[in-house]
PDB file of N, CA, C and O in Angstrom:
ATOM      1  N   UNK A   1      65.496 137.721  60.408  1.00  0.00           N
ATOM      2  CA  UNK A   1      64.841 136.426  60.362  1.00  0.00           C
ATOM      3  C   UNK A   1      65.757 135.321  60.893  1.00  0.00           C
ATOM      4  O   UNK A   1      65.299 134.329  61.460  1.00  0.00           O
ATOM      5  N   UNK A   2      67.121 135.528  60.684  1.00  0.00           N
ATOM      6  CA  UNK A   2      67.835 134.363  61.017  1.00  0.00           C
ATOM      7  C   UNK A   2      68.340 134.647  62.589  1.00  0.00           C
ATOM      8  O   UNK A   2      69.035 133.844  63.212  1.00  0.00           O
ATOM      9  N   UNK A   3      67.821 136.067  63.182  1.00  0.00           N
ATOM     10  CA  UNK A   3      68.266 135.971  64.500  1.00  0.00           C
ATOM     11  C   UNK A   3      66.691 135.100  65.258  1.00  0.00           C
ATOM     12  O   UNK A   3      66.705 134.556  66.362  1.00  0.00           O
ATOM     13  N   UNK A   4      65.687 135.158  64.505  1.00  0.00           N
ATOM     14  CA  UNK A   4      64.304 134.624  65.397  1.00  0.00           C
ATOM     15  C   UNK A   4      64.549 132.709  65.244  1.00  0.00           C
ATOM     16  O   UNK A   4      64.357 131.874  66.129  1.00  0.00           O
ATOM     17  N   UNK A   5      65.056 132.463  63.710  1.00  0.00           N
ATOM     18  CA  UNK A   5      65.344 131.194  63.556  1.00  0.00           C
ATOM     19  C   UNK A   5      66.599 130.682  64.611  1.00  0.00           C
ATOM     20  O   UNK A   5      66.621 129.454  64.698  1.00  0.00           O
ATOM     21  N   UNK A   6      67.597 131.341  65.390  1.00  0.00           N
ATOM     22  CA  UNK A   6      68.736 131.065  66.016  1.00  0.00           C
ATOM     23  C   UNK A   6      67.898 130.926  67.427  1.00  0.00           C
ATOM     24  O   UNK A   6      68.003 129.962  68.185  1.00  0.00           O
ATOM     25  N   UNK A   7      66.940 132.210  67.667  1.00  0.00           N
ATOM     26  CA  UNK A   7      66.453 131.923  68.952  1.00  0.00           C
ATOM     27  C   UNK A   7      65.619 130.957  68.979  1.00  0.00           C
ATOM     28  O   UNK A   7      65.788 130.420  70.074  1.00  0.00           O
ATOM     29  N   UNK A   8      64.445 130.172  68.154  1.00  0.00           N
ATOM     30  CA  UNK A   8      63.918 129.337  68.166  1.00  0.00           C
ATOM     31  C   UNK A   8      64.549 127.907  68.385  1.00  0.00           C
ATOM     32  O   UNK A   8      63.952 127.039  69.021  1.00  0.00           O
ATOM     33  N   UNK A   9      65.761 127.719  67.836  1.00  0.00           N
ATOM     34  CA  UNK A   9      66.705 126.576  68.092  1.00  0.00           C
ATOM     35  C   UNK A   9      67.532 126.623  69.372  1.00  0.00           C
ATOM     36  O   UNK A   9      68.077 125.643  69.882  1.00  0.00           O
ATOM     37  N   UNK A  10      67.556 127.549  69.714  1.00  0.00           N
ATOM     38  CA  UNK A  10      67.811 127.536  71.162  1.00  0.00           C
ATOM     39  C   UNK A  10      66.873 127.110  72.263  1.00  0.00           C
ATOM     40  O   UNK A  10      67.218 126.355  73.171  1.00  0.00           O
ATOM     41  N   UNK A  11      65.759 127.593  72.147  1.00  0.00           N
ATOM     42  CA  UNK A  11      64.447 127.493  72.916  1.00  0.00           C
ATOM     43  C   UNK A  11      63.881 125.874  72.689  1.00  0.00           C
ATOM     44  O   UNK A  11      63.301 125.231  73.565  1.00  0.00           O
ATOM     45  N   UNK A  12      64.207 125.351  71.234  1.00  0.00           N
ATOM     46  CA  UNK A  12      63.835 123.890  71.176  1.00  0.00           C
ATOM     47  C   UNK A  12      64.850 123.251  72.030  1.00  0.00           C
ATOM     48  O   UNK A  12      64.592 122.314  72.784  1.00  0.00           O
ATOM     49  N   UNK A  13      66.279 123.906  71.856  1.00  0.00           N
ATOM     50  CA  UNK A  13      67.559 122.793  72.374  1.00  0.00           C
ATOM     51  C   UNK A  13      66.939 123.017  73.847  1.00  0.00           C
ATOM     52  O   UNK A  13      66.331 121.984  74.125  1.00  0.00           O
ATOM     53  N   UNK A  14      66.839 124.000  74.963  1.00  0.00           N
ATOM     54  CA  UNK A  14      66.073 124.333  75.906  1.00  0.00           C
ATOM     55  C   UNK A  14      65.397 123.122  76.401  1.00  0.00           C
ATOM     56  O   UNK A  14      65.644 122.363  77.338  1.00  0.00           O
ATOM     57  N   UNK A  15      64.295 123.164  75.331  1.00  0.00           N
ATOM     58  CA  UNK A  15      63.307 122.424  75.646  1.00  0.00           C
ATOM     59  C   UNK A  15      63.166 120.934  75.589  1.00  0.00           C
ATOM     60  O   UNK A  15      62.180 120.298  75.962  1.00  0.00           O
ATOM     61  N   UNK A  16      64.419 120.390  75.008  1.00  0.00           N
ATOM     62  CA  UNK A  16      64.743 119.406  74.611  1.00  0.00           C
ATOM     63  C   UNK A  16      65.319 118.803  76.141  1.00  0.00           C
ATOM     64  O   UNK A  16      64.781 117.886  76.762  1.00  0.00           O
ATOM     65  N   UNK A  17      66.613 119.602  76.597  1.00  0.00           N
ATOM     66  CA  UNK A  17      67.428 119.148  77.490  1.00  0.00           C
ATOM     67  C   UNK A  17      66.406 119.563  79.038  1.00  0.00           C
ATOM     68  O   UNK A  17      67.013 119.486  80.106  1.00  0.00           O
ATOM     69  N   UNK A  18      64.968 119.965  79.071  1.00  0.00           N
ATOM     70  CA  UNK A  18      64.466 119.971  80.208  1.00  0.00           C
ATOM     71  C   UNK A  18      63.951 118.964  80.355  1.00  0.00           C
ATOM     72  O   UNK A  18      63.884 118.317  81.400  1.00  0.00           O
ATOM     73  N   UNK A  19      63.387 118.621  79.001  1.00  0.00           N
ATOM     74  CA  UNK A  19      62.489 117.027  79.075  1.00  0.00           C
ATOM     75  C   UNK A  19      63.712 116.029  79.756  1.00  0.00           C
ATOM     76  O   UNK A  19      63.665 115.335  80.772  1.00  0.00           O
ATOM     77  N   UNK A  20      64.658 116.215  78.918  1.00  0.00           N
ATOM     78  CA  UNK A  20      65.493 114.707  79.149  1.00  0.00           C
ATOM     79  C   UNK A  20      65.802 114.920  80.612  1.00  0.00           C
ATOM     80  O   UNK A  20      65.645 113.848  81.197  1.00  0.00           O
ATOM     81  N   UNK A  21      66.209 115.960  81.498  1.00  0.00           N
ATOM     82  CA  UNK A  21      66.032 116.196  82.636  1.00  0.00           C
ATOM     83  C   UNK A  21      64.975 115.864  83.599  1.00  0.00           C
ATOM     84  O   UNK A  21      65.192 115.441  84.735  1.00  0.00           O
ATOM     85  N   UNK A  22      64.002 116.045  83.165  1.00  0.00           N
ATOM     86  CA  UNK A  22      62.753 115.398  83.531  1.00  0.00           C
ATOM     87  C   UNK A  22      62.911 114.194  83.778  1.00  0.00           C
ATOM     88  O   UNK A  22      62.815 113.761  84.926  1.00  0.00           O
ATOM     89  N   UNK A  23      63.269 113.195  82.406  1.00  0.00           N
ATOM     90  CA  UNK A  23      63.285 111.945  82.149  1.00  0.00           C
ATOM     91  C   UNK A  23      63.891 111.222  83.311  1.00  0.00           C
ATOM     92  O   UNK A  23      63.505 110.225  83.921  1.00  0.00           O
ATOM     93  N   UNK A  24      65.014 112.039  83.465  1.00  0.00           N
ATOM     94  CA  UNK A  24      66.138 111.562  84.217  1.00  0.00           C
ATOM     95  C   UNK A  24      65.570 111.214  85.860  1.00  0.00           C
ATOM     96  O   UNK A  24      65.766 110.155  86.455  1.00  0.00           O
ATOM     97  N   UNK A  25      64.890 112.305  86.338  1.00  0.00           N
ATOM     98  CA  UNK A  25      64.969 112.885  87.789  1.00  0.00           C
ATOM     99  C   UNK A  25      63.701 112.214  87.508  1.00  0.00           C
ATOM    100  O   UNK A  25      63.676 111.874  88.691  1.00  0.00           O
ATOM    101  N   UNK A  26      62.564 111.679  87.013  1.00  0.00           N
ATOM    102  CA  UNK A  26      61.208 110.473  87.102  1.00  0.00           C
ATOM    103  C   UNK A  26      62.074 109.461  87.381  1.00  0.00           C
ATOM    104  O   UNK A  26      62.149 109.012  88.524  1.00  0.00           O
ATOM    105  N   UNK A  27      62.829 108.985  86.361  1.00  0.00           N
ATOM    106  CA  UNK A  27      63.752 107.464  86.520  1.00  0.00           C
ATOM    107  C   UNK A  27      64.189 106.966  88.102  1.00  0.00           C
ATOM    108  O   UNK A  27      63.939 105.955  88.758  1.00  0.00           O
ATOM    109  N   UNK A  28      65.220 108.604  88.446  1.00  0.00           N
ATOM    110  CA  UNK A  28      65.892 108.268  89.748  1.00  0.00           C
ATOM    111  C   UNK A  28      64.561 108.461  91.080  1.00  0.00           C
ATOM    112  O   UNK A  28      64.508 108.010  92.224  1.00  0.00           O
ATOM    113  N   UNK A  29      64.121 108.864  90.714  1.00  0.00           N
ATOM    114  CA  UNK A  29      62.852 109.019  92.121  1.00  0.00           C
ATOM    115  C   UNK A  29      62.006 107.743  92.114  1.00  0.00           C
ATOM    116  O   UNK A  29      61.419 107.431  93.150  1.00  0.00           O
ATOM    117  N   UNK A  30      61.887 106.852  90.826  1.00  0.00           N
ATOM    118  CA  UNK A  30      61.296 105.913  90.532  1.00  0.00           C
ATOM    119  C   UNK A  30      62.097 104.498  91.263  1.00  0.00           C
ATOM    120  O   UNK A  30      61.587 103.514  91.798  1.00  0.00           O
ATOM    121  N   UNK A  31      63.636 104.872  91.028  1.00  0.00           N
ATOM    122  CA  UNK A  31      64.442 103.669  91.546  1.00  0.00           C
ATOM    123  C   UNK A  31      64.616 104.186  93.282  1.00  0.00           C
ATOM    124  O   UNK A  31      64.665 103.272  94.105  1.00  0.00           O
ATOM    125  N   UNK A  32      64.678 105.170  93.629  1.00  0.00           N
ATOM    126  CA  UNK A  32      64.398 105.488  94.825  1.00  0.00           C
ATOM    127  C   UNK A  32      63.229 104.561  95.349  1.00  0.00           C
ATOM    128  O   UNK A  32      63.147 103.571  96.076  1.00  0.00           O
ATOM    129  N   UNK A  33      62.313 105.412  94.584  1.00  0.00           N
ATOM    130  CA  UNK A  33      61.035 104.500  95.342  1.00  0.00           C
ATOM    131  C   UNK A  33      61.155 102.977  95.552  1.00  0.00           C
ATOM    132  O   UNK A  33      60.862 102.450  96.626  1.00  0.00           O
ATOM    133  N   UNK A  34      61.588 102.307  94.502  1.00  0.00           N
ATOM    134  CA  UNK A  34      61.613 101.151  94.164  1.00  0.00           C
ATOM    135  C   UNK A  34      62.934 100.628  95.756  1.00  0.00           C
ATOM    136  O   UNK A  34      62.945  99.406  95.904  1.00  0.00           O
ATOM    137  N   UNK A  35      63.595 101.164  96.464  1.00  0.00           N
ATOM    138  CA  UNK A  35      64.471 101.233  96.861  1.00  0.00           C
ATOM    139  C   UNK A  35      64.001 101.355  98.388  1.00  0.00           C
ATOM    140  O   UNK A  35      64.460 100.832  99.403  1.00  0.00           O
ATOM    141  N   UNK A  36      62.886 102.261  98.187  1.00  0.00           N
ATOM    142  CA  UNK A  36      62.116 102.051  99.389  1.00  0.00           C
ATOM    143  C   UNK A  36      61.470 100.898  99.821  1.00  0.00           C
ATOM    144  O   UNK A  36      61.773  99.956 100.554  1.00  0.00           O
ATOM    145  N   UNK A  37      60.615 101.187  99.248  1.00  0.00           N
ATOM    146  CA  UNK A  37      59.752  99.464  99.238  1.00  0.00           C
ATOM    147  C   UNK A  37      60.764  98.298  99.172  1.00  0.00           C
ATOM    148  O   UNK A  37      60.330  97.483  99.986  1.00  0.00           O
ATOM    149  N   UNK A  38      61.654  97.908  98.734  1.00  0.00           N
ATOM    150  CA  UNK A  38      62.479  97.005  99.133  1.00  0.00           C
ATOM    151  C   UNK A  38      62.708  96.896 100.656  1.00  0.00           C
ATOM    152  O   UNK A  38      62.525  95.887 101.337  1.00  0.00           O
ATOM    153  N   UNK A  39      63.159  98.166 101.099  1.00  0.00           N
ATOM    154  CA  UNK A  39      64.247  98.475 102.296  1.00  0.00           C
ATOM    155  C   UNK A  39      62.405  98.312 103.553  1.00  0.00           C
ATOM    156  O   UNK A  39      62.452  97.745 104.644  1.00  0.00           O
ATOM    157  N   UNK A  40      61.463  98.761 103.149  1.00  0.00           N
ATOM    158  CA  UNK A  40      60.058  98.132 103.825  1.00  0.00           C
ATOM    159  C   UNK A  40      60.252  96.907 104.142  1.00  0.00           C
ATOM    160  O   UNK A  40      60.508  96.470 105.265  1.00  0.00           O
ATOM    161  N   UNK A  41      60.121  96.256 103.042  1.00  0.00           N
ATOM    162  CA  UNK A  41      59.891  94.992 103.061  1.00  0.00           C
ATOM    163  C   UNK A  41      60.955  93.850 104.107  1.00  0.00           C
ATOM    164  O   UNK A  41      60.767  92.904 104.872  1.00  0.00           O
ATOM    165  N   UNK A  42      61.958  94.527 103.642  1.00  0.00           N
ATOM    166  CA  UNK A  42      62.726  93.892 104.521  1.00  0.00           C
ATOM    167  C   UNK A  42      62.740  94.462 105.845  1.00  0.00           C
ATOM    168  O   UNK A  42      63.368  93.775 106.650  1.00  0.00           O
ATOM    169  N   UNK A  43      62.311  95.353 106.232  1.00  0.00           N
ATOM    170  CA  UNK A  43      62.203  95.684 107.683  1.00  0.00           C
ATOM    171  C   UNK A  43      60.519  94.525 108.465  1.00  0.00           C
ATOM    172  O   UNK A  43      60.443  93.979 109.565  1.00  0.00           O
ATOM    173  N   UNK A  44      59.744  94.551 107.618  1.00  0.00           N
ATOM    174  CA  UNK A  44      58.883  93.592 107.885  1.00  0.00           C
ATOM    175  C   UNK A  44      59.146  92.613 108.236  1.00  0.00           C
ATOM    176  O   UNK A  44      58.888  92.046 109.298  1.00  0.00           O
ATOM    177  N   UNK A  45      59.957  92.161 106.959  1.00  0.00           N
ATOM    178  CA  UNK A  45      60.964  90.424 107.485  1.00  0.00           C
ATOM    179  C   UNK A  45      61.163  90.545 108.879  1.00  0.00           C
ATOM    180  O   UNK A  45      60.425  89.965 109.676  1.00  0.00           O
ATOM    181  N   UNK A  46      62.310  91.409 109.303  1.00  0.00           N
ATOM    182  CA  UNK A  46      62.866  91.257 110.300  1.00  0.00           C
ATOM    183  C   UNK A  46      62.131  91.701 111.275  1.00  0.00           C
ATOM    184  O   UNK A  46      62.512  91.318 112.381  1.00  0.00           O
ATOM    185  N   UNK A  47      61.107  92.449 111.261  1.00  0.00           N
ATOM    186  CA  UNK A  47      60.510  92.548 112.268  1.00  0.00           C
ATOM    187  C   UNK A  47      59.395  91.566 112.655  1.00  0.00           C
ATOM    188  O   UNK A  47      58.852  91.530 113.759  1.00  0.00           O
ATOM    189  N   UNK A  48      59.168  90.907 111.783  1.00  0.00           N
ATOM    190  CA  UNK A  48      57.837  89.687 111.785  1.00  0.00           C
ATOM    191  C   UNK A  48      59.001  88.315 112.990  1.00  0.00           C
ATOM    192  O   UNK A  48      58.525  87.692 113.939  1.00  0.00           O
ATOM    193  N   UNK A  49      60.502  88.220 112.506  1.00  0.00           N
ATOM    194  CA  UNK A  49      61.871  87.686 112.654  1.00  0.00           C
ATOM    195  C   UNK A  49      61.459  87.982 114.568  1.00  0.00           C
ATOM    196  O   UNK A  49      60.976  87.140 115.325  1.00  0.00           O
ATOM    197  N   UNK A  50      61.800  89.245 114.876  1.00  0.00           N
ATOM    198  CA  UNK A  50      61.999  89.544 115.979  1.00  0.00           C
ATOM    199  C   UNK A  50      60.948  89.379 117.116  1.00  0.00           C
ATOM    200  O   UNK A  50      61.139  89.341 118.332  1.00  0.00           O
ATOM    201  N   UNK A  51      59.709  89.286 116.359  1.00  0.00           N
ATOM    202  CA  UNK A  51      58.033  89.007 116.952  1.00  0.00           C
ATOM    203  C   UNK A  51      58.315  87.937 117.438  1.00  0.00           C
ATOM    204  O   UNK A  51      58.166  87.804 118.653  1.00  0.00           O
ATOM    205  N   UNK A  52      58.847  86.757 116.581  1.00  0.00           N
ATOM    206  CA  UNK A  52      58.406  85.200 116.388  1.00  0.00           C
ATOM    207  C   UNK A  52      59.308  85.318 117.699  1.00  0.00           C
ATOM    208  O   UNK A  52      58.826  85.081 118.807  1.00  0.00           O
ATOM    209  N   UNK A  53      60.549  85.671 117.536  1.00  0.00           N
ATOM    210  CA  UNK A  53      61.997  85.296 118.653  1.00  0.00           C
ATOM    211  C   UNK A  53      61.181  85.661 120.235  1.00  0.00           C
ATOM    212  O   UNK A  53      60.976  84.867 121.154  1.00  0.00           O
ATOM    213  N   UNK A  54      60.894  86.831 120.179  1.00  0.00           N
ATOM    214  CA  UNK A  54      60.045  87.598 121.593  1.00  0.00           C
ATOM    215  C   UNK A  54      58.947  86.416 121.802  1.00  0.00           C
ATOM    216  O   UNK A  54      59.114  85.703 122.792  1.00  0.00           O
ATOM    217  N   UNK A  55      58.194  86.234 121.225  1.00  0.00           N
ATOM    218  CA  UNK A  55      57.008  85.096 121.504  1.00  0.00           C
ATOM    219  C   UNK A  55      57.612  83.847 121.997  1.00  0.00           C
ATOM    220  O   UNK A  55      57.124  83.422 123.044  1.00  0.00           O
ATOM    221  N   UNK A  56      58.571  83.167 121.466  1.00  0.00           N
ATOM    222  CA  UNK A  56      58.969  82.053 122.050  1.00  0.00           C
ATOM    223  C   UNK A  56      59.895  82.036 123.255  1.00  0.00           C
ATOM    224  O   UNK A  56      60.048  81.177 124.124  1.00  0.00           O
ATOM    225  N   UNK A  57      60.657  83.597 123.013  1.00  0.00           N
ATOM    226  CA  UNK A  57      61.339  83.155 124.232  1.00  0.00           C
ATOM    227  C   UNK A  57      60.102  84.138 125.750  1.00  0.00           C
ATOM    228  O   UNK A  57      60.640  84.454 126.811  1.00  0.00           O
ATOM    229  N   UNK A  58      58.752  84.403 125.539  1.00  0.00           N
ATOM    230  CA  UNK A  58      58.154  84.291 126.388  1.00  0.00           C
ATOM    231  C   UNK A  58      57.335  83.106 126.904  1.00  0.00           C
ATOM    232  O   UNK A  58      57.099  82.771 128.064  1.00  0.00           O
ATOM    233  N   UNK A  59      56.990  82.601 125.827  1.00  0.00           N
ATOM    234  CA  UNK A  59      56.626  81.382 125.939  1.00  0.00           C
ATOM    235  C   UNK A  59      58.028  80.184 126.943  1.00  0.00           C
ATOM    236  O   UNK A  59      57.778  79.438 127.890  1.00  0.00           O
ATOM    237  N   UNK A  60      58.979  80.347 126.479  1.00  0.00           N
ATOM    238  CA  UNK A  60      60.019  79.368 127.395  1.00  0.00           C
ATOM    239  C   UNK A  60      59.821  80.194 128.481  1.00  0.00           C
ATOM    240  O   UNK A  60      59.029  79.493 129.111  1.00  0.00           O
ATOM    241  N   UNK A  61      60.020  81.460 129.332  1.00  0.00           N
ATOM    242  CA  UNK A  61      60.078  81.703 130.285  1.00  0.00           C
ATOM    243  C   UNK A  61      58.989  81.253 130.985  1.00  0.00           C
ATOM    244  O   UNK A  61      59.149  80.693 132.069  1.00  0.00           O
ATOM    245  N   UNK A  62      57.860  81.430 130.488  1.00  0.00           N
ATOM    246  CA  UNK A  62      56.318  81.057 131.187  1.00  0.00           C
ATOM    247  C   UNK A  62      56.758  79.415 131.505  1.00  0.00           C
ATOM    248  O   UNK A  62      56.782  79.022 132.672  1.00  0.00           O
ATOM    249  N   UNK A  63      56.996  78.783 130.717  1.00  0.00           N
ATOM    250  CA  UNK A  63      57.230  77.368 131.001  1.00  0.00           C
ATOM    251  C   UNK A  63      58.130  77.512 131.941  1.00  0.00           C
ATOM    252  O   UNK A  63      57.457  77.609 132.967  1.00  0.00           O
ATOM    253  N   UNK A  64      59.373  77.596 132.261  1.00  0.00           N
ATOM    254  CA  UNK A  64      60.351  77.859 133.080  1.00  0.00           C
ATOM    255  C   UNK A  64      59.223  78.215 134.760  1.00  0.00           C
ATOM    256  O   UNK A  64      59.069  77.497 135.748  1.00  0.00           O
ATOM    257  N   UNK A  65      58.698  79.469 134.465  1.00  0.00           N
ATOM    258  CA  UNK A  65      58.317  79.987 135.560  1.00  0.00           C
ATOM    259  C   UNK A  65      57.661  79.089 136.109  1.00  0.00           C
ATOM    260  O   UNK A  65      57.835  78.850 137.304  1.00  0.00           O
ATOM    261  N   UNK A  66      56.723  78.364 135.320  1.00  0.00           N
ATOM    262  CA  UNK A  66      55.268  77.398 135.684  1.00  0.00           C
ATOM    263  C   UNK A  66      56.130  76.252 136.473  1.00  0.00           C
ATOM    264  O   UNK A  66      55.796  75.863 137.592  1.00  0.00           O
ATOM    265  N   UNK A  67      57.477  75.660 135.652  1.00  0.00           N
ATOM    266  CA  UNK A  67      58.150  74.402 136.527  1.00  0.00           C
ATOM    267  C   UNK A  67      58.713  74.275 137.812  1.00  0.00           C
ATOM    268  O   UNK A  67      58.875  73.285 138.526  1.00  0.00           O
ATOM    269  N   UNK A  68      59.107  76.035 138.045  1.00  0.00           N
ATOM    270  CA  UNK A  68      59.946  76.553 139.420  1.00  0.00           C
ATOM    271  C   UNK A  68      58.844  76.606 140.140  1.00  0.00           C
ATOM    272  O   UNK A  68      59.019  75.882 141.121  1.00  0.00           O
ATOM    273  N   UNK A  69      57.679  77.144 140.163  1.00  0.00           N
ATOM    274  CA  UNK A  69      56.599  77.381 141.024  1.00  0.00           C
ATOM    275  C   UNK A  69      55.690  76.176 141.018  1.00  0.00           C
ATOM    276  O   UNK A  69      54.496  76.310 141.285  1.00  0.00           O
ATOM    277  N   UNK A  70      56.291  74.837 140.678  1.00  0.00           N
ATOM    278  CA  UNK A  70      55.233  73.535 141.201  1.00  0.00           C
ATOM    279  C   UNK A  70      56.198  73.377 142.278  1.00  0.00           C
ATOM    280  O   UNK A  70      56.032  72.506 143.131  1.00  0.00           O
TER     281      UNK A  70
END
């Protein structure tokens, strides 16, 4: 009886340290994620950044071009 009670406390400790494992590896995939979407977001910035820059400096060239060709 006390070898089924030894294996049962093993199988809880088991079962104990898979959860908290669990716990663990949700948390870090969670701050991952969270890590993503940051690192998105800021690629948006800068790419919304790099749109605006391209637009104006086509816009100055068009002007440029339009003043050389009167």
């Amino acid at each position: 009886m006390n070898e089924m009670k030894a294996i049962l406390d093993i199988l809880l400790d088991l079962k104990n340290e898979i959860k908290e494992v669990k716990e663990n590896m949700d948390n870090r995939f969670n701050q991952v994620e969270r890590r993503f979407d940051e690192a998105n977001k800021r690629f948006d910035r800068i790419e919304t950044s790099v749109n605006g820059i391209y637009d104006q400096v086509a816009a100055t060239t068009e002007r440029v071009y339009n003043l050389e060709t009167k």
